[in-house]
C-alpha positions in Angstrom: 0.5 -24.0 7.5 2.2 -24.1 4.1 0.3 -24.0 1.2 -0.8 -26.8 -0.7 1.1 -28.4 -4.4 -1.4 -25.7 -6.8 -3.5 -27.5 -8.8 -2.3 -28.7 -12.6 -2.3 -25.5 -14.6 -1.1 -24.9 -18.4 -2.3 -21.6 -18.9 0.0 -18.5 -18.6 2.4 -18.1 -16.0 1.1 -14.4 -15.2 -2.3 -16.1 -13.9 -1.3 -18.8 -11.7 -0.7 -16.9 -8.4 -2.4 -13.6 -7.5 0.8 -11.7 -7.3 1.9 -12.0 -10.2 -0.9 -9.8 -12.6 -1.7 -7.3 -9.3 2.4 -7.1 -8.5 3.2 -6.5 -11.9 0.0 -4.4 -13.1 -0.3 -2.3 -10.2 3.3 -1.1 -10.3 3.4 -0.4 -13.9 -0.1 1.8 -13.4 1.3 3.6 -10.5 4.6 4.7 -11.8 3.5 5.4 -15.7 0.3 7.5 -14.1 2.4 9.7 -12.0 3.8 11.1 -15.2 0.0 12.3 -16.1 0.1 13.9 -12.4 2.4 16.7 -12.7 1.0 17.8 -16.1 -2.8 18.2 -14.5 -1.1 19.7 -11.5 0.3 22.6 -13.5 -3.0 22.8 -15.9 -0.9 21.7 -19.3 -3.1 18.5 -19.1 -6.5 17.2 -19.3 -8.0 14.3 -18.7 -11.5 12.8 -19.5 -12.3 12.1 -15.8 -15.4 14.0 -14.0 -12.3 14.1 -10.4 -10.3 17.5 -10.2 -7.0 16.8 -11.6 -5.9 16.1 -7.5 -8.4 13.9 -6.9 -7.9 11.6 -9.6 -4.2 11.8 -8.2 -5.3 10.7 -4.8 -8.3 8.1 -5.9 -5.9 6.2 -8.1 -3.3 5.9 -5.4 -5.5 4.5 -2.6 -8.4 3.4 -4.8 -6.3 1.9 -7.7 -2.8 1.2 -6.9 -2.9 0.5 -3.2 -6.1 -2.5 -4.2 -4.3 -4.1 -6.9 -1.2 -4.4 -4.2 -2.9 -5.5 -2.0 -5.1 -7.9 -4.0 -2.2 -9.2 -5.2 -0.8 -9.4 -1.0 -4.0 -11.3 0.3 -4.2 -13.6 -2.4 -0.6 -15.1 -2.0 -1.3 -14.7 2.1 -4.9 -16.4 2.5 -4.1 -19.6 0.8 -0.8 -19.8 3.3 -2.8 -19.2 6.6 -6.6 -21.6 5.0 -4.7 -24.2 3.4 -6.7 -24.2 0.6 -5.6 -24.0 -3.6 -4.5 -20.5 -4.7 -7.2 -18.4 -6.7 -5.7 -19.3 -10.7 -6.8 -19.0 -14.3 -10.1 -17.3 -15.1 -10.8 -16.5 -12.2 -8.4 -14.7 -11.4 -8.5 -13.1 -14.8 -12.4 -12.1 -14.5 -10.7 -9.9 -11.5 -7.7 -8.3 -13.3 -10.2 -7.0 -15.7 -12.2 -5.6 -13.5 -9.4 -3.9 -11.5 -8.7 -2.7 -15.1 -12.1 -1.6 -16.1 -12.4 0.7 -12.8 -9.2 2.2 -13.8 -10.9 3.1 -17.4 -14.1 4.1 -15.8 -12.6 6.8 -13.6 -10.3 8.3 -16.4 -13.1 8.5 -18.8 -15.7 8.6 -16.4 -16.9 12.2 -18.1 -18.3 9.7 -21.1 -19.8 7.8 -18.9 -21.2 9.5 -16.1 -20.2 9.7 -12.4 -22.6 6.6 -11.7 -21.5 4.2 -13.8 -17.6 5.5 -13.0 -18.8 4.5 -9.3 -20.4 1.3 -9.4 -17.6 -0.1 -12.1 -14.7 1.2 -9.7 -15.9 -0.3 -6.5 -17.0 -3.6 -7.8 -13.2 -4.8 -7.3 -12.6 -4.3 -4.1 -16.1 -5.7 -3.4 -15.2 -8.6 -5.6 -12.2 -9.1 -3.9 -13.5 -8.8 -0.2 -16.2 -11.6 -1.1 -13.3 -13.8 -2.5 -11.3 -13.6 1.0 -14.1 -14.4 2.9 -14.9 -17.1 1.0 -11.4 -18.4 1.4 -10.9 -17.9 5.1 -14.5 -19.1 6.1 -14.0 -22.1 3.8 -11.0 -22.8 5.7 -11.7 -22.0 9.0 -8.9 -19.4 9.7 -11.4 -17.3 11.9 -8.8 -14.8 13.2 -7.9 -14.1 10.0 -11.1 -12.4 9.3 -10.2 -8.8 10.9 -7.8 -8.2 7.4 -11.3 -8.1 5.7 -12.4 -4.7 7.8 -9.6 -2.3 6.4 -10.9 -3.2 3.0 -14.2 -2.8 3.6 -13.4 0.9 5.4 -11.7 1.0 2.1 -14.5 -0.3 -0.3 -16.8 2.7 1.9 -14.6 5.3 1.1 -14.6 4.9 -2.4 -18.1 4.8 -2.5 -17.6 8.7 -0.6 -15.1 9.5 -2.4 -17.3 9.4 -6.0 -20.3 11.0 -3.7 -18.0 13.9 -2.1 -16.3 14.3 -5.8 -20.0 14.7 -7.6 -22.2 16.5 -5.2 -19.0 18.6 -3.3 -16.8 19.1 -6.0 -13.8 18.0 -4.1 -13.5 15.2 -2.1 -12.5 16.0 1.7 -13.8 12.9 4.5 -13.0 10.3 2.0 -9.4 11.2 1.4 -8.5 10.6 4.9 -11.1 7.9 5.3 -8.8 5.9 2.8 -5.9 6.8 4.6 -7.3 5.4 7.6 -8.2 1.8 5.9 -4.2 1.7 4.3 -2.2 2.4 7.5 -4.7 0.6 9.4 -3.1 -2.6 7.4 0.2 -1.3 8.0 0.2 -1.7 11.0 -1.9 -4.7 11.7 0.3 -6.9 8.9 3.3 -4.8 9.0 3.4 -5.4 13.0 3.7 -9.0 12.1 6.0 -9.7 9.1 8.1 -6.7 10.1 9.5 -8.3 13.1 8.9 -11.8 11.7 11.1 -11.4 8.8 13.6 -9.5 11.1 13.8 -12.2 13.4 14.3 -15.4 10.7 17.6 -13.2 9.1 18.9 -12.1 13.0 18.5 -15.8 14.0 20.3 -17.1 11.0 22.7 -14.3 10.4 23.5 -12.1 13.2 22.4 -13.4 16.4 22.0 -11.4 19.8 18.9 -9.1 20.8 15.9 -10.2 18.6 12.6 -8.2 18.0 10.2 -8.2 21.2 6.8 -10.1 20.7 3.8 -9.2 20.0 1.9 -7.9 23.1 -0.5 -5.9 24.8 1.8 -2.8 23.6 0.9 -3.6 20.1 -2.5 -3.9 20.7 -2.5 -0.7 22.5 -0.8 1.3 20.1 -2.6 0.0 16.7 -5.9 1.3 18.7 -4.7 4.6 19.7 -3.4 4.6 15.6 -6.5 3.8 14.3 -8.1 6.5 17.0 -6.1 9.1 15.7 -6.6 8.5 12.4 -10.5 8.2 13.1 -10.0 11.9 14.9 -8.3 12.9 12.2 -10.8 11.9 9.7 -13.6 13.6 11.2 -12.2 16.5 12.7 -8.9 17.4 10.9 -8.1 20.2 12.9 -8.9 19.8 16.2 -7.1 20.0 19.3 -8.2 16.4 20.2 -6.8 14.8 16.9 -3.3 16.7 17.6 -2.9 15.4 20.4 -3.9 12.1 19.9 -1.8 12.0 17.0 1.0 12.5 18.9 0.4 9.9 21.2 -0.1 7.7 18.5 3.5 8.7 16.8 5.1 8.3 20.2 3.8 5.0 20.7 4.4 3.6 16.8 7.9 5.4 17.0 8.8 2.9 20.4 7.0 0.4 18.2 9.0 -0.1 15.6 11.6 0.7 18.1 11.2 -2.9 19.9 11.8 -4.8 16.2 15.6 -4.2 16.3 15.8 -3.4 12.8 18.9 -1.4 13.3 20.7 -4.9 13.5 19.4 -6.2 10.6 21.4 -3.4 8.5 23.3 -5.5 6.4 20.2 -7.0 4.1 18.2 -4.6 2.5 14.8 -6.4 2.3 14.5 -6.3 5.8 16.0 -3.0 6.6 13.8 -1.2 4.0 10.4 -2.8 5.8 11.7 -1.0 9.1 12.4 2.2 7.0 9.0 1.9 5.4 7.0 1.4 8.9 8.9 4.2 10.2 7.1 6.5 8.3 4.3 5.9 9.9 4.8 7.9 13.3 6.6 10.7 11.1 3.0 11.3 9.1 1.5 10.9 12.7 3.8 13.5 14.4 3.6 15.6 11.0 -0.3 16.1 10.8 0.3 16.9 14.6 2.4 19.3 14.2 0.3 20.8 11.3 -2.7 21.3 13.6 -0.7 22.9 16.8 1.6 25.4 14.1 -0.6 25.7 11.3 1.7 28.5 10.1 4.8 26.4 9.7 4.0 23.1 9.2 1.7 21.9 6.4 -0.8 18.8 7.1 0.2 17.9 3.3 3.7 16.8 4.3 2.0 14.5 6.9 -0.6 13.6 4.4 2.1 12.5 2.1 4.5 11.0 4.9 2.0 8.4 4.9 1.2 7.7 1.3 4.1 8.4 -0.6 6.3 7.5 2.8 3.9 4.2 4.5 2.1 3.3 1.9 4.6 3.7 -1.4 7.9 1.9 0.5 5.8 -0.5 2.6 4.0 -1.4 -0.6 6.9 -1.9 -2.8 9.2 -3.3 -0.1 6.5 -6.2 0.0 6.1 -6.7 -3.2 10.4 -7.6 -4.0 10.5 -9.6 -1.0 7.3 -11.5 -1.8 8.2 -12.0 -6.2 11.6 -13.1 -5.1 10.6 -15.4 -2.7 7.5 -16.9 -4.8 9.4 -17.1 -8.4 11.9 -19.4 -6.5 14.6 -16.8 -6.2 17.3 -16.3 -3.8 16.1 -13.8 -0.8 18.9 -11.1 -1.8 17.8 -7.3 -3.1 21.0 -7.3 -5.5 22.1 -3.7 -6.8 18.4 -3.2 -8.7 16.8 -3.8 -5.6 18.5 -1.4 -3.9 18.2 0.9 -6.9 14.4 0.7 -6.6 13.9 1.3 -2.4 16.3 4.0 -3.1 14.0 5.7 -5.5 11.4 4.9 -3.6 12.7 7.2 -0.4 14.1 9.6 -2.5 9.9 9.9 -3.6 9.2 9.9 -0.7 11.4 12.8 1.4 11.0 14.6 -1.8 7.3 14.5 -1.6 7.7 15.8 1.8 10.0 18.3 1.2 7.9 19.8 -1.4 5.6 20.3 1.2 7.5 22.4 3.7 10.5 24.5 1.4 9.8 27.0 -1.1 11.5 24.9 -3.7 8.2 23.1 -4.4 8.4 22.8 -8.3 11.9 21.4 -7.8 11.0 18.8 -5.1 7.7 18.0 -6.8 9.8 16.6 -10.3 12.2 14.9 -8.1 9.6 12.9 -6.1 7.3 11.9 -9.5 10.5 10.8 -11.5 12.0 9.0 -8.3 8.4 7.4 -7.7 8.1 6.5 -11.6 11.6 5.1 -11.4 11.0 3.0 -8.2 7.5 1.3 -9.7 8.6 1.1 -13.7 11.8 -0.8 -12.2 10.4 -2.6 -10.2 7.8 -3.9 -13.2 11.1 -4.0 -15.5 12.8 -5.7 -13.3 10.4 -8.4 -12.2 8.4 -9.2 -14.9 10.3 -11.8 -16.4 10.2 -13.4 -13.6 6.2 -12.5 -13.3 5.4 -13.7 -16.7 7.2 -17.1 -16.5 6.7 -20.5 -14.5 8.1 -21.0 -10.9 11.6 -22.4 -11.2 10.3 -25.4 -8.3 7.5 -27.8 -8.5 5.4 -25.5 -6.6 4.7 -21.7 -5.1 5.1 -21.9 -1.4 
């Protein structure tokens, strides 16, 4: 169902569609941030936050960046599959602040306590899961209702992760807890736009062998996905989880397999999406690896495989294809597009790599500058497009 003419709105451009404040904040946040990373990491930095310097790294990926993308996702998405009027104006604003104010709270949460860091910092995704389920019950769209469980998986491990960070010291369960809610999206949505988007440019532009339907396979191999990464979140180094994560990689590997994205070469929006999923068995096969040859491979390249790999291209490939195609722009990447997912990989293998040579300090520079160059261009790039009014009558 397409979504409705929006209603009559004169206030700023930024707030009349939930991508544009989440796209364009969210990116700027994560790529600026990373440049406070590597300082902690090496101790020439402090910051005002209660978190060890890596866990404020990891919390304001998956509890900061990855929300405000995916905020910013879900509120485009809903109104497309309820029919109902976009979330715009204050509303939306009341949210961008609060997104903002959890981003404070956990910086300078040693000012204000670990309590008040936690109940400030949660209170967005919470917002924002209420806000969805208003929308898709409103609307009727019951199937629709399944996107709300990652986030709450996601909203819980927050919650763990301030507990784990204050009474532990460090947090452990949560970590992987959160990576279990983000790929658990990936490959729920990704399965379906992947091979959706694949499909609409094979059919127009290169026709022949299109990507196989969704099935019973997909079914199958999500669960045993979101098995392993349940093993894996309880019992990091058992024999079980290593070998149900490498079913899983197997079985996301002939996934992503069956999309034909190696036809779709040519156009760089949908080529990078295939790139980005691939990741996925990688950190799957990685952490596998890790657990059966714990002297050679290093769960941390898995770890990052799938944040810096699944979550960072998946995320930003998304969020090009989805500001061109709601500014009213044509569907084409262009040289800065390309300039961006190329950063965006080179964060990523460089993240890995940092993880498994000796050459850590090099690989660990190249991967924050790439990352800072992928999500400060893509914020550059986009947000005159962000901060102004759609070129048609209407955002579809």
């Amino acid at each position: 169902m397409a979504i409705p003419r929006t209603r009559d709105y004169a206030g700023p451009a930024l707030l009349s569609y939930g991508f544009r404040p989440f796209f364009l904040f969210g990116a700027l946040y994560s790529g600026l941030s990373i440049l406070l990373w590597l300082p902690q990491f090496y101790g020439e930095l402090s910051l005002s936050t209660l978190f060890a310097p890596t866990d404020w790294h990891v919390h304001e990926l998956y509890f900061g960046f990855l929300p405000a993308i995916i905020t910013g996702f879900l509120f485009t998405a809903v109104p497309n599959w309820t029919g109902r009027m976009p979330l715009q104006g204050n509303g939306l604003l009341v949210l961008v602040m609060i997104w903002l104010a959890g981003r404070l709270a956990v910086t300078f949460s040693s000012y204000i306590g670990w309590q008040s860091a936690l109940a400030i910092d949660v209170s967005f995704l919470i917002a924002v899961a209420m806000v969805i389920a208003r929308e898709i019950i409103a609307g009727a769209n019951w199937r629709n209702l399944k996107v709300l469980l990652p986030l709450l998986v996601l909203t819980l491990a927050n919650i763990a992760f301030h507990l784990e960070a204050h009474f532990e010291g460090v947090s452990d369960y949560s970590r992987r807890l959160a990576a279990l809610a983000a790929i658990s999206l990936i490959m729920l949505i990704g399965g379906r736009v992947i091979p959706s988007f694949t499909r609409n440019w094979l059919v127009r532009e290169n026709p022949g062998r299109l990507p196989a339907a969704f099935t019973r396979f997909d079914v199958v191999s999500i669960a045993v996905g979101v098995l392993a990464l349940g093993f894996w979140t309880a019992l990091p180094e058992s024999m079980v989880t290593a070998v149900t994560m490498a079913v899983a990689a197997l079985l996301q590997l002939l996934r992503v397999g069956r999309w034909a994205g190696e036809r779709a070469l040519r156009d760089p929006l949908v080529w990078i999406l295939h790139v980005g999923y691939f990741f996925v068995p990688v950190g799957f096969a990685l952490i596998a690896a890790a657990i059966l040859w714990p002297d050679h491979v290093s769960q941390v390249a898995g770890v990052h495989a799938l944040s810096v790999g699944a979550v960072g291209v998946m995320t930003l490939a998304m969020m090009v294809r989805s500001s061109l195609g709601h500014t009213g722009q044509a569907l084409k990447a262009g040289r800065s597009g390309v300039f961006i997912f190329a950063s965006v990989l080179v964060a990523a293998v460089a993240r890995i790599l940092a993880a498994t040579t000796d050459s850590q300090t090099l690989a660990l520079h190249v991967a924050a500058f790439a990352w800072m160059a992928a999500f400060v261009g893509f914020g550059v790039i986009f947000a005159p497009a962000l901060l102004r009014r759609r070129r048609s009558k209407a955002e579809r």
